[in-house]
C-alpha atoms as one frame of an Amber mdcrd trajectory, in Angstrom:
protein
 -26.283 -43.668  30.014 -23.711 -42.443  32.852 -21.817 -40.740  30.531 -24.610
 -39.036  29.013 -25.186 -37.782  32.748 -21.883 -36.851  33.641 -21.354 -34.897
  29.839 -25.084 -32.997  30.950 -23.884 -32.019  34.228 -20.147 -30.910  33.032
 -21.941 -28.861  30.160 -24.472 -27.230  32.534 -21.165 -25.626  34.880 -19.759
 -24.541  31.506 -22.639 -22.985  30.601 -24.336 -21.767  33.852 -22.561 -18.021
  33.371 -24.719 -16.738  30.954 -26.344 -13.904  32.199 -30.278 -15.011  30.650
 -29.737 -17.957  32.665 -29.711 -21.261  32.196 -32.746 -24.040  32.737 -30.581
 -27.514  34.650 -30.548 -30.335  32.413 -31.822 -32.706  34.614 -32.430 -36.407
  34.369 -32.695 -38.016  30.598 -33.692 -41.712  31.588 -36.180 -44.462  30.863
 -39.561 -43.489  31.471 -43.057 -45.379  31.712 -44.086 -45.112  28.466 -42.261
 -42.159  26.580 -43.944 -39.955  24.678 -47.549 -40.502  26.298 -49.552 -38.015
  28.221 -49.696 -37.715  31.359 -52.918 -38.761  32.523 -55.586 -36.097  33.062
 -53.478 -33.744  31.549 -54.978 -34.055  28.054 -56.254 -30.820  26.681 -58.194
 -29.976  23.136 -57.274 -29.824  19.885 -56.407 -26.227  19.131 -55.876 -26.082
  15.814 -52.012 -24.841  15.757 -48.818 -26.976  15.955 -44.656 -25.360  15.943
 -42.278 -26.131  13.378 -38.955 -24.799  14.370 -35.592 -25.998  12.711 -31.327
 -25.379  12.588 -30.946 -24.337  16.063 -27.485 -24.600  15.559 -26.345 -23.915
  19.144 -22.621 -22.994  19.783 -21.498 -22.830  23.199 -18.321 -21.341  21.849
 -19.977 -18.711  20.748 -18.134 -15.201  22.320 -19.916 -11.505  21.446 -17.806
  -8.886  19.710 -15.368 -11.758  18.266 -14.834 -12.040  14.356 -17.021 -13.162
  11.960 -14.455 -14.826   9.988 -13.029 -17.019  12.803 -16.872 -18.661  13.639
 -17.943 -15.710  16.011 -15.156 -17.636  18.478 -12.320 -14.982  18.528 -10.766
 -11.714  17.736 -11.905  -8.790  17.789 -15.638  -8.224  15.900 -18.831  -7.054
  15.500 -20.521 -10.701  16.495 -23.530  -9.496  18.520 -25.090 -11.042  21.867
 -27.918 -12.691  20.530 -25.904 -13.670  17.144 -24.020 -12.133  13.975 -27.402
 -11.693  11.715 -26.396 -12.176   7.851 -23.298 -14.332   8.398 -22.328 -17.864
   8.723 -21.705 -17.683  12.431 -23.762 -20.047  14.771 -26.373 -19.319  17.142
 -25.282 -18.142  20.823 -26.450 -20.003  23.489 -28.581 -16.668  24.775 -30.446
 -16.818  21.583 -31.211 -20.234  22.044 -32.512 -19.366  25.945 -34.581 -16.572
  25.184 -36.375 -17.962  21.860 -37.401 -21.026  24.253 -38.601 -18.434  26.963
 -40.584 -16.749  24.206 -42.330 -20.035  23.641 -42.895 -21.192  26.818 -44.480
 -17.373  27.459 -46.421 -17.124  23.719 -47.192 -20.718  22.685 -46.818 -23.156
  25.258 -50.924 -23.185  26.009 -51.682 -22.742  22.247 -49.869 -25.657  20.318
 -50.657 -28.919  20.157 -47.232 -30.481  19.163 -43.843 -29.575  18.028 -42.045
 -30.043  14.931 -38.410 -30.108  15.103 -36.408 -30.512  11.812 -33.037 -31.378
  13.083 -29.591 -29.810  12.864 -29.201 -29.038  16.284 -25.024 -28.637  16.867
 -22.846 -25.849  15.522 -21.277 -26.471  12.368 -17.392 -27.744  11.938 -16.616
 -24.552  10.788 -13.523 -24.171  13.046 -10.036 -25.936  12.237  -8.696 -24.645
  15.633 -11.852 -25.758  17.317 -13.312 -29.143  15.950 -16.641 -30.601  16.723
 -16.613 -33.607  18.876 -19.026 -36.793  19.217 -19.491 -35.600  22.971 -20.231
 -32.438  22.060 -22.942 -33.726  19.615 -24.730 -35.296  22.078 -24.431 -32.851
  24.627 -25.906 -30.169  22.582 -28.817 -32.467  21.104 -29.229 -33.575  25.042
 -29.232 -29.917  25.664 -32.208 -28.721  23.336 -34.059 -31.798  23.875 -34.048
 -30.834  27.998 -35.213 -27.022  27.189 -38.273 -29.171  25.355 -38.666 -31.017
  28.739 -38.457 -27.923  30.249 -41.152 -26.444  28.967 -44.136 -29.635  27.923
 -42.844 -32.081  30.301 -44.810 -33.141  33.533 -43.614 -34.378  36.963 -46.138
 -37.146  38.293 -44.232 -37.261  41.843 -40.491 -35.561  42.599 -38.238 -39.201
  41.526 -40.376 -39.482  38.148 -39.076 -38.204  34.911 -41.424 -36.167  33.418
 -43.558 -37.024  30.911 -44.736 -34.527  27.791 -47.778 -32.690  27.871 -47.675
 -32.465  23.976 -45.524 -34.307  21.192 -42.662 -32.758  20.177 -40.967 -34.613
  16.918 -37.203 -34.860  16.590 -35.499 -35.712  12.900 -31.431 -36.227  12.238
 -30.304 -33.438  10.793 -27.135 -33.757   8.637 -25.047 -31.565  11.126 -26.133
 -33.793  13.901 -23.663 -36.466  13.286 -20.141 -37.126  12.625 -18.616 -36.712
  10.185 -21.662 -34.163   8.914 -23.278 -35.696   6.298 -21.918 -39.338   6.453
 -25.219 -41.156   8.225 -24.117 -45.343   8.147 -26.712 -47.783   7.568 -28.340
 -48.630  11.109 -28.399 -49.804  13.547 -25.321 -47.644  14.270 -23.995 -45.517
  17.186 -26.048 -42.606  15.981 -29.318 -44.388  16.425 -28.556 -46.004  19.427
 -27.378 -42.632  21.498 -30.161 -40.816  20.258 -32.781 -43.134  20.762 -31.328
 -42.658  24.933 -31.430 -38.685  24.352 -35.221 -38.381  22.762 -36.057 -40.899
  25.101 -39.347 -38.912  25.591 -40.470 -38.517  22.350 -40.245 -41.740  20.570
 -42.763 -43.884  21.746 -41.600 -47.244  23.169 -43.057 -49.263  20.622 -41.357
 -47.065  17.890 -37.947 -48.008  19.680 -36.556 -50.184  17.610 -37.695 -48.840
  14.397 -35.784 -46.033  15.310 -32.749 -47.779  16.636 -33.021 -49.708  13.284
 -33.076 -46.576  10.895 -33.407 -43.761  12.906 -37.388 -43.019  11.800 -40.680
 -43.824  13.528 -44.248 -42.404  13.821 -46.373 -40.946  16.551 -49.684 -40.085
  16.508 -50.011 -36.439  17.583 -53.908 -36.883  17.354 -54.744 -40.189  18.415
 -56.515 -42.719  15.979 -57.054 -39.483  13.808 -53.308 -37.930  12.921 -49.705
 -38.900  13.037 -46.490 -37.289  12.088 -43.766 -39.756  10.754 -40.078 -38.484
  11.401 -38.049 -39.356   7.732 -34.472 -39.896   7.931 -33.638 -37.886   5.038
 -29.936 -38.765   5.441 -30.421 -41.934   3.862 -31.918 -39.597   0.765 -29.557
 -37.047   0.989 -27.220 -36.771  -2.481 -24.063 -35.315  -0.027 -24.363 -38.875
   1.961 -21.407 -41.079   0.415 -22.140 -43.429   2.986 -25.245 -44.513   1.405
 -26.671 -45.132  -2.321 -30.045 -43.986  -3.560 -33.485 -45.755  -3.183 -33.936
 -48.215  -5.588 -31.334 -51.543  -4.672 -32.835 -53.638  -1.751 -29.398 -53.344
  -0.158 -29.590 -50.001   0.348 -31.073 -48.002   3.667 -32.737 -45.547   1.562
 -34.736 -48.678  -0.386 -35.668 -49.866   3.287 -36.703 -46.568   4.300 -39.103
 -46.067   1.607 -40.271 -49.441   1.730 -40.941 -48.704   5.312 -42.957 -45.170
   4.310 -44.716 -47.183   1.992 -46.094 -49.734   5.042 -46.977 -46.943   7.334
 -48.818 -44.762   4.656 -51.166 -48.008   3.772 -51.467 -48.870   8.085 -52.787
 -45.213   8.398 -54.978 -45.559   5.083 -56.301 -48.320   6.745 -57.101 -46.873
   9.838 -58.737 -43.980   8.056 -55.707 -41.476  10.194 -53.862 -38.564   8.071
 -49.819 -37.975   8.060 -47.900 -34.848   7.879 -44.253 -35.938   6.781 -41.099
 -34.163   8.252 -37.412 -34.414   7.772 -34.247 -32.481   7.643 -33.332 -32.511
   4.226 -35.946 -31.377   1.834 -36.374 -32.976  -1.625 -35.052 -29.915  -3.903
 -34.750 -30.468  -7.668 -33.902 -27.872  -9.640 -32.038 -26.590 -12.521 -29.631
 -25.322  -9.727 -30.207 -27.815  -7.109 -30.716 -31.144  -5.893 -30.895 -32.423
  -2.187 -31.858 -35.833  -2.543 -30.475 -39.015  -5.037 -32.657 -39.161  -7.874
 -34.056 -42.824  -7.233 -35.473 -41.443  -3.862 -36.995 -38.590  -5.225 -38.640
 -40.538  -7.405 -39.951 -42.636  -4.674 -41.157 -39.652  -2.603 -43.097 -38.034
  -5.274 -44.808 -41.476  -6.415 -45.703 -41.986  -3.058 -46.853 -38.484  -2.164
 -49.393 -38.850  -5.520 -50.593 -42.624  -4.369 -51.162 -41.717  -0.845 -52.771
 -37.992  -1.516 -55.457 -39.120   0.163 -53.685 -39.474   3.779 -50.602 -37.221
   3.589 -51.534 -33.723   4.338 -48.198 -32.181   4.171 -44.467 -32.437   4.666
 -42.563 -29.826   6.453 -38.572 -29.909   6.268 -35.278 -27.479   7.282 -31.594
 -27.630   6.307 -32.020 -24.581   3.690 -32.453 -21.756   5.644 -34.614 -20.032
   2.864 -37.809 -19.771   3.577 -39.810 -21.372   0.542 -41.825 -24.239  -1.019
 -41.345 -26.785  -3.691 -44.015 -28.619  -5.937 -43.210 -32.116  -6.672 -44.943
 -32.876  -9.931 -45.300 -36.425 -10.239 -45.019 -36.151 -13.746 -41.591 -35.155
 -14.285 -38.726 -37.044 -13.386 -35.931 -35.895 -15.570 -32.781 -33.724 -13.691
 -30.874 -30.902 -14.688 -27.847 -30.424 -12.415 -26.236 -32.318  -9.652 -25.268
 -29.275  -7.813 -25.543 -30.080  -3.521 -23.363 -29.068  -0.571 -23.825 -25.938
   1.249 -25.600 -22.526  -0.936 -23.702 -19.208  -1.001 -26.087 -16.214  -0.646
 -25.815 -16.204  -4.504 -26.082 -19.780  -5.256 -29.753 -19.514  -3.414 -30.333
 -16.329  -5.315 -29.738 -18.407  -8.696 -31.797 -21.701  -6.906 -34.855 -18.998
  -6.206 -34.728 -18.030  -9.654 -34.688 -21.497 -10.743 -37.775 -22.144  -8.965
 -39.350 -19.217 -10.604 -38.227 -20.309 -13.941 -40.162 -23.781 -13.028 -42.906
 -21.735 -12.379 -43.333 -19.402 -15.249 -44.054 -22.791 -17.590 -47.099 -23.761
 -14.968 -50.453 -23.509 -16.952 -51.690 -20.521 -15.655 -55.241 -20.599 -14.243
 -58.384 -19.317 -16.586 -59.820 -16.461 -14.709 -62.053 -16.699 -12.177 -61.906
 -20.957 -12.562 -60.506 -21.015  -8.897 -62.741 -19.020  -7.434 -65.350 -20.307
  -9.157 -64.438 -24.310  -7.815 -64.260 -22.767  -4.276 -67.640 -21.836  -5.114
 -69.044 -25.204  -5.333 -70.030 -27.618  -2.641 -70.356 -31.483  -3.010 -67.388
 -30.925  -5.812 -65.932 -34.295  -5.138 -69.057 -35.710  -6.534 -68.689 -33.451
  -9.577 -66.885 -34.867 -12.566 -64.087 -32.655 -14.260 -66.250 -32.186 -17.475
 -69.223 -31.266 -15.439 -67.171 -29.026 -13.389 -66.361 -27.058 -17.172 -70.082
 -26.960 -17.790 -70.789 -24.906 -15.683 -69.856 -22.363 -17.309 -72.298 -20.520
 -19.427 -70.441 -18.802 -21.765 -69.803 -21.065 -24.687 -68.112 -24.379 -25.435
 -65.123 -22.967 -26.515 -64.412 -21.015 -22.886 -65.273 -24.510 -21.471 -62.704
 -26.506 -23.587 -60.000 -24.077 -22.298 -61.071 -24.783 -18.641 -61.225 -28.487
 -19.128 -57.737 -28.687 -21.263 -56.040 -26.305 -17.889 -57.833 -28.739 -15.151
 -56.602 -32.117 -17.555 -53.104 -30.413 -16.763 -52.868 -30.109 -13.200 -54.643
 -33.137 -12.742 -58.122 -32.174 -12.025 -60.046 -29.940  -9.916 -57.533 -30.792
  -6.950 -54.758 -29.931  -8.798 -53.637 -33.640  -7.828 -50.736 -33.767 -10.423
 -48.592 -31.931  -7.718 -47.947 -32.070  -3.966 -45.815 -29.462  -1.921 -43.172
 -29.444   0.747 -42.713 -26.519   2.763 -39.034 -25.537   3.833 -39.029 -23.449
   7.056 -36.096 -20.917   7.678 -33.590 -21.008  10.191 -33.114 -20.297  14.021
 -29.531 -19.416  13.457 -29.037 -15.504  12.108 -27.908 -16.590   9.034 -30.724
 -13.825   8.361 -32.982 -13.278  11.040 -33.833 -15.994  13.654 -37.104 -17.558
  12.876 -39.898 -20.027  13.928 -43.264 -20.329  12.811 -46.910 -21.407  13.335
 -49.062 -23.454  11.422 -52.582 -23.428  11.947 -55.071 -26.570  10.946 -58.651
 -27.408  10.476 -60.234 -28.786  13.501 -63.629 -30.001  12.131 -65.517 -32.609
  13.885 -62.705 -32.969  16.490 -64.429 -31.627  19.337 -64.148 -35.225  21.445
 -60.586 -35.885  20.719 -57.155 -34.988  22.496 -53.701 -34.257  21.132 -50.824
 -36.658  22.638 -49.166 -39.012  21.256 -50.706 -42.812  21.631 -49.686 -44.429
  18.446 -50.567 -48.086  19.092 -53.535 -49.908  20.286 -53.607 -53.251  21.249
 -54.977 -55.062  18.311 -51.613 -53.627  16.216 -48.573 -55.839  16.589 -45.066
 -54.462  17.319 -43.546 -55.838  14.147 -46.374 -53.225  12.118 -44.546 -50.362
  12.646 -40.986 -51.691  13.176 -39.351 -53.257   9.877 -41.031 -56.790   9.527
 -43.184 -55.879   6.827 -44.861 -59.449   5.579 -47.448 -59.523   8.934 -49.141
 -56.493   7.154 -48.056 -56.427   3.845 -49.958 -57.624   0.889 -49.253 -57.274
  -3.257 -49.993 -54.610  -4.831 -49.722 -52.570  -8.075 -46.342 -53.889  -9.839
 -46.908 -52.420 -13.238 -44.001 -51.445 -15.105 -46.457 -49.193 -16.416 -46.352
 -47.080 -13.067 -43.024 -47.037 -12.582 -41.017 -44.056 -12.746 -40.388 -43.059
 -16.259 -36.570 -42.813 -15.449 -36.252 -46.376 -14.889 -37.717 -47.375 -17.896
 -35.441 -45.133 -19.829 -32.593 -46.684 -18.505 -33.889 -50.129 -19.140 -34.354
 -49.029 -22.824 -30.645 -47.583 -23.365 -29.518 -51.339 -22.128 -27.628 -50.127
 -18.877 -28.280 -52.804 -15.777 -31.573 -53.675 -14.842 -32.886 -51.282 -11.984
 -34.674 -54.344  -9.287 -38.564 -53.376  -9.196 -40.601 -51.694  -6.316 -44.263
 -52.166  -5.135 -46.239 -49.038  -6.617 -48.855 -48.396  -4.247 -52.400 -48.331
  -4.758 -54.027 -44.851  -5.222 -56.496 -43.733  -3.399 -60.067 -45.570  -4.250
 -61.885 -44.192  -6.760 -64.649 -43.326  -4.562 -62.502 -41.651  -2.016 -63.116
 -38.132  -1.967 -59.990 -35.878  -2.159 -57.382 -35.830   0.329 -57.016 -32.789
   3.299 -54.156 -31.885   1.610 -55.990 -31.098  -1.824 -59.414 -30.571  -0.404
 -60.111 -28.504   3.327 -61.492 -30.662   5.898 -60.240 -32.049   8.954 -56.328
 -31.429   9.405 -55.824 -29.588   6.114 -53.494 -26.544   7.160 -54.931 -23.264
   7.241 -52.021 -21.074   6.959 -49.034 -20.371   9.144 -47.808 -17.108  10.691
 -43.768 -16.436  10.534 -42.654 -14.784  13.031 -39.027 -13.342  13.402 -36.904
 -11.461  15.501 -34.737  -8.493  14.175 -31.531  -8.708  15.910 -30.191  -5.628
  14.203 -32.649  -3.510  15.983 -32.457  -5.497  19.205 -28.057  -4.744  19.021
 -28.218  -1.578  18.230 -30.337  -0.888  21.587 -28.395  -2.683  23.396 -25.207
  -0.852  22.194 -27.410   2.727  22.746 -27.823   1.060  26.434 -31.324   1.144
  26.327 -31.576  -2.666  27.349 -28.577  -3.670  29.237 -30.292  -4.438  32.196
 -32.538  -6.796  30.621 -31.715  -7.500  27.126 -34.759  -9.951  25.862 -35.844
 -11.276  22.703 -39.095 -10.263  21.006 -40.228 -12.160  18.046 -42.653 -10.346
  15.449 -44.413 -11.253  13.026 -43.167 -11.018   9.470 -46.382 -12.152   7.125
 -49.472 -14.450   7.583 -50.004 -16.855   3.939 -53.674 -15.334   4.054 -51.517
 -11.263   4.044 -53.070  -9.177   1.050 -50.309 -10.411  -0.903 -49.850 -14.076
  -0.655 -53.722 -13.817  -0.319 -53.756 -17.574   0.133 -57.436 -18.937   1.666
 -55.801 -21.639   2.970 -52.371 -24.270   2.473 -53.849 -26.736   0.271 -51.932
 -27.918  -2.745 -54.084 -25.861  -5.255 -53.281 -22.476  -3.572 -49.874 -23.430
  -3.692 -49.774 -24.125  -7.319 -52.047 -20.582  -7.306 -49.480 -18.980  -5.910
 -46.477 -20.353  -7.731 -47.912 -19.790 -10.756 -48.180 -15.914  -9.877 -44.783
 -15.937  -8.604 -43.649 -17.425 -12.248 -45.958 -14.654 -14.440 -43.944 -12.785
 -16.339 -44.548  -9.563 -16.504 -46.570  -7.843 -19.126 -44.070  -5.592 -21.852
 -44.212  -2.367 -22.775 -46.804  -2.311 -25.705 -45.491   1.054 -26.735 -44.678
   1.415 -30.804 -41.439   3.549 -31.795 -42.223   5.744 -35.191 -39.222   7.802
 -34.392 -36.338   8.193 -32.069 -37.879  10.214 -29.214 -40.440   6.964 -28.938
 -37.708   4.356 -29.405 -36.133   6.261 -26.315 -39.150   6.621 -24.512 -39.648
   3.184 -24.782 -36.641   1.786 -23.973 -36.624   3.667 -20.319 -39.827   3.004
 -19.637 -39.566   0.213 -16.616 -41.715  -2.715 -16.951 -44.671  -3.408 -14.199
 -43.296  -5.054 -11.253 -44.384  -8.637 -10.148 -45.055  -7.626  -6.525 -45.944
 -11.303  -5.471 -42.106 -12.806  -6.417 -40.450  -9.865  -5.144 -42.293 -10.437
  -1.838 -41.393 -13.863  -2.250 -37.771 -13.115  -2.598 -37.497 -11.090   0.643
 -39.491 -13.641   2.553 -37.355 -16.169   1.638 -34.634 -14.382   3.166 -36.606
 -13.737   6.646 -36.630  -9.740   5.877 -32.775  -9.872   6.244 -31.856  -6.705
   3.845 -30.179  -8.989   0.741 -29.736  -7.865  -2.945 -33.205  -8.022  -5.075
 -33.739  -9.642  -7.950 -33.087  -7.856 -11.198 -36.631  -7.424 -12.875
């Protein structure tokens, strides 16, 4: 731990120049009991929680250096809060001010932090490698400014303690080499369990130091957030090898998602899942080895009932996925990093998934949003409703057999934030949830009682576990085709049981308690904040102001809340194609006049498209 010290102070000096100021690192030691409030300092549930990801700080970051050598030297047009639209990394005054715009805009209105990794400058620079030291000191760094802002002194010799949670993940730029993440316990998990020593909670200690994951209940006995390693998923890891052999980390890991989802069924508490790494799969990409994503989706459908959503980073594009848990088979084994124009052809791959989604009947949504009691509705009763004939009811009843019911339970979602560093604009964003019937409870993190034994949440798995569902029947597809074509015999996994059949749906499918709301994205433009600065409007006190960019609930997402159904809603307008010309040619001045005229525009995708971009000006796509 001395070294961790010594490496703080040493970075602070080199630091300490920058003219925004720098917070001191202070003391990163052994508390109490990390990651518990403070007493008397518990406040309400308000409804809103921060999910902010790839920080990438570089403290070698230098202002009007050259975008080509990392932002690090020569003469360039690399600005003082960043180079917006380019590859560099984030300056350590960006950094600074988008924490003093939290502590001044959100610190009183959140109720925990989500924080989805990557937090080190990229090894981008031959003549300037990364270091191990210079890992740490950077993750040390942003997980002080966190400190900084939620923690709590009880007396002037006590480390402070957090007000609210804030949840770390590995990101794959947060070791070294980047990408290569060893089976634990290894170095990684060891030095980072000392620098989030506030925010895993003790008894979550050697879970972590085991496989670098744990859980902590953000709402106590009511919601937790579990922390996925997605390293051990991740297709670019060579160090590791999918899911499915009981060798494997990424077997353990899911085995280990598996326990905690049935502990929290159990204890009738809701998860929202975060990692680094999202689970792409696409004609044009894939993030994670097939065998895990198989996994993940199979889980997500057995445990709708207590996952209400995952949240991840790594991208940079702001989007969302669907993972149908019908599908299994892959198109491409594309991964690595995404050009500008390899995410322009991933976006339209997503849209292309899209465009084949059954699109609603009209008026069926609105029509099920409608109803009350519906979970005590059958789907065929839900279709009689109608009045208009049996044939407009078969058509409703064949569309809801498709998505899997009223819920749209055939499908869950993942939600991929976009970046702090300018590789477009800097961005964070806030996600607001349902707070019925919480009136008597606090947010903090408290995530074991003391009827729950240690080994529950750490990686002895036979105190709690008992058999379930092993029917070759439910498992993935995938496996049984390779079983079929004669190639080795992929070892079997415990399917887990769904969701009882009285159970109504999940928060994630259904809004109640914890289902999310919608979020607010905010951004900052740091083309308009340079090119005051270089007019010498704010030299004297150059700040950073984040806007917001759109709300999900905007006239043109027009989503009434983040539940999996107006997700699906809204891809499936993103994928509509538009409607062609219906114009006949019976001659040569109408075969001309139809040929220029332009078809209608899909206004939803294209906002879609420059959302996913964080407003950054970037090529549309051709219509």
């Amino acid at each position: 731990m001395q070294s961790i010290f010594l490496l703080l102070g040493l970075f602070a000096d080199a630091i300490s120049a920058s003219p925004l100021g720098q917070q001191p690192l202070g003391h990163i030691g052994p508390t109490e009991r990390p990651g518990q409030l403070v007493e008397g300092l518990r406040k309400p549930v308000r409804g809103r929680f921060l999910h902010i990801t790839d920080f990438h700080p570089d403290r070698l970051y230098k202002p009007g250096t050259s975008i080509d050598r990392s932002c690090h030297r020569a003469n360039g047009p690399a600005g003082y809060f960043g180079a917006e639209g380019t590859e560099c990394d984030a300056p350590l005054s960006l950094v600074n001010e988008t924490f003093r715009w939290i502590e001044e805009n959100l610190k009183d209105e959140i109720d925990f932090v989500i924080w989805t990794g990557d937090s080190v400058r990229h090894d981008n620079d031959e003549k300037l490698p990364r270091t191990a030291d210079e890992i740490i000191e950077l993750n040390a760094f942003l997980s002080q400014k966190w400190v900084s802002i939620f923690g709590e002194e009880e007396t002037s010799n006590a480390a402070p303690k957090m007000s609210i949670p804030v949840i770390p993940t590995f990101g794959n730029n947060d070791i070294m080499p980047h990408n290569i993440f060893n089976e634990g316990p290894n170095k990684w998990t060891k030095r980072f369990a000392e620098i989030w020593n506030q925010f895993i909670p003790e008894d979550q200690r050697h879970t972590f130091v085991e496989g670098g994951w744990f859980t902590a209940e953000v709402v106590p006995g009511r919601l937790a957030v579990i922390s996925l390693n997605t390293m051990y998923f991740f297709d670019s890891n060579s160090a590791v090898d999918g899911c499915n052999a009981k060798s494997e980390p990424g077997y353990e890991h899911m085995e280990w998602l598996r326990v905690q989802l049935k502990i929290l069924r159990s204890r009738n508490m809701k998860a929202i899942l975060m990692g680094h790494v999202p689970p792409a799969r696409s004609s044009e990409k894939k993030n994670w080895d097939e065998t895990c994503w198989q996994k993940y989706t199979l889980w997500m459908h057995q445990y709708r009932d207590v996952v209400v959503g995952s949240l991840y980073g790594h991208m940079n594009i702001d989007h969302f996925m669907l993972q149908d848990n019908n599908k299994v088979k892959i198109d491409s084994k594309a991964d690595g990093k995404v050009s500008i124009n390899s995410k322009a052809d991933y976006l339209q791959s997503l849209r292309n998934q899209w465009s084949s989604l059954p699109f609603p009947p009209s008026g069926l949504f609105e029509d099920l949003d409608s109803m009350s009691n519906l979970e005590d509705l059958s789907e065929v009763e839900l279709a009689r409703k109608d009045k208009k004939g049996k044939k407009k009811e078969k058509k409703k009843q064949k569309f809801l057999d498709k998505i899997g019911g009223p819920w749209a339970e055939r499908y869950s979602v993942s939600l991929v934030a976009p970046s702090l560093v300018p590789n477009f604009f800097p961005s964070l964003r806030v996600i607001d949830y349902n707070v019925t019937g919480l009136d008597d409870v606090a947010h903090g993190v408290e995530l074991l009682t003391d009827e729950v034994d240690d080994t529950t949440f750490g990686l002895d798995h036979a105190a709690i576990d008992t058999p379930e569902t092993s029917d070759d029947s439910l498992v993935v597809p995938e496996i049984q085709k390779k079983k079929k074509k004669g190639k080795k015999k992929q070892p079997k996994f415990k399917v887990p049981e769904p969701p009882s059949s009285t159970a109504p749906p999940g928060p994630a499918y259904s809004n109640q308690a914890f289902t999310w709301l919608a979020y607010t994205q905010y951004y900052s433009n740091l083309t308009k904040i340079h090119e005051k600065i270089a007019a010498g409007e704010r030299v004297d006190d150059p700040r950073i102001d984040y806007e917001i960019e759109y709300t999900t609930n905007d006239d043109v997402y027009q989503m009434k809340d983040l539940t999996v159904r107006s997700f699906y809603q809204l891809a499936a307008r993103i994928g509509e194609e538009e409607v062609k010309t219906k114009q006949t040619a019976v001659n040569r001045e109408d075969a001309d006049r139809s040929v220029a005229k332009k078809k209608p525009v899909n206004n939803v995708w294209r906002a879609f498209w420059r959302r996913a971009f964080v407003g950054f000006p970037v090529d549309g796509p051709d219509e």
